[in-house]
N, C-alpha and C positions, 0 to 999 in steps of 0.2 A: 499908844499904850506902851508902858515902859516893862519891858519882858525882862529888865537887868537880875532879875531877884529869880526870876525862873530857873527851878532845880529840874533838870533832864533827867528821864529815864527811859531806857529799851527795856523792853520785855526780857525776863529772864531765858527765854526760851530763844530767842535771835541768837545766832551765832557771829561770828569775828570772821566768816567769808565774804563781808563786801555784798550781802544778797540784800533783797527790799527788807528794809525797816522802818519802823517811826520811831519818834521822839517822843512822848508826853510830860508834860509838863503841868501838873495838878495843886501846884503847892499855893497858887497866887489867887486870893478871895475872890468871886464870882466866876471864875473861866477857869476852862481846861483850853491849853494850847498842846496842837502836835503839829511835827514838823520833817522831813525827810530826814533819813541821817546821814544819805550821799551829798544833798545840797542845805546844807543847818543856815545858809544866809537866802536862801530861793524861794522863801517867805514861811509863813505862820500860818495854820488853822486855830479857829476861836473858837470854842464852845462852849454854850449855856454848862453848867455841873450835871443838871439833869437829862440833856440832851446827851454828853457823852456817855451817864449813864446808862442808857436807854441803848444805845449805840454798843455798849460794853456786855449787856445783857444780851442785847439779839445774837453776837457773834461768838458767843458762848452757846447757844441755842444752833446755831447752821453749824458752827466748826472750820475748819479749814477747808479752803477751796482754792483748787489749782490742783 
């Protein structure tokens, strides 16, 4: 899969201390990719659109944990 055209984003709400993040990447027709943003070459998740939506919906529903 060629990822070259993927436009990254963190969550507005991640801060600039180095703590766990992701990457999403939703701009590229049929998949959402995310990706660590400690290790950006330590590979790629792929997602159906519907599946990360689904995924985006629940964790808006539980909220933060930890």
């Amino acid at each position: 899969m060629d990822l070259t055209g993927a436009l990254w984003r963190k969550s507005t709400k991640s801060g600039n201390n180095g703590g766990s993040c992701v990457e999403v990447a939703d701009n590229l027709p049929g998949v959402v990719l995310v990706r660590d943003t400690k290790d950006r070459d330590g590979g790629t998740l792929t997602f159906e659109p519907a599946a990360w939506a689904g995924f985006v919906d629940l964790a808006k529903v539980i909220g933060p944990v930890g």
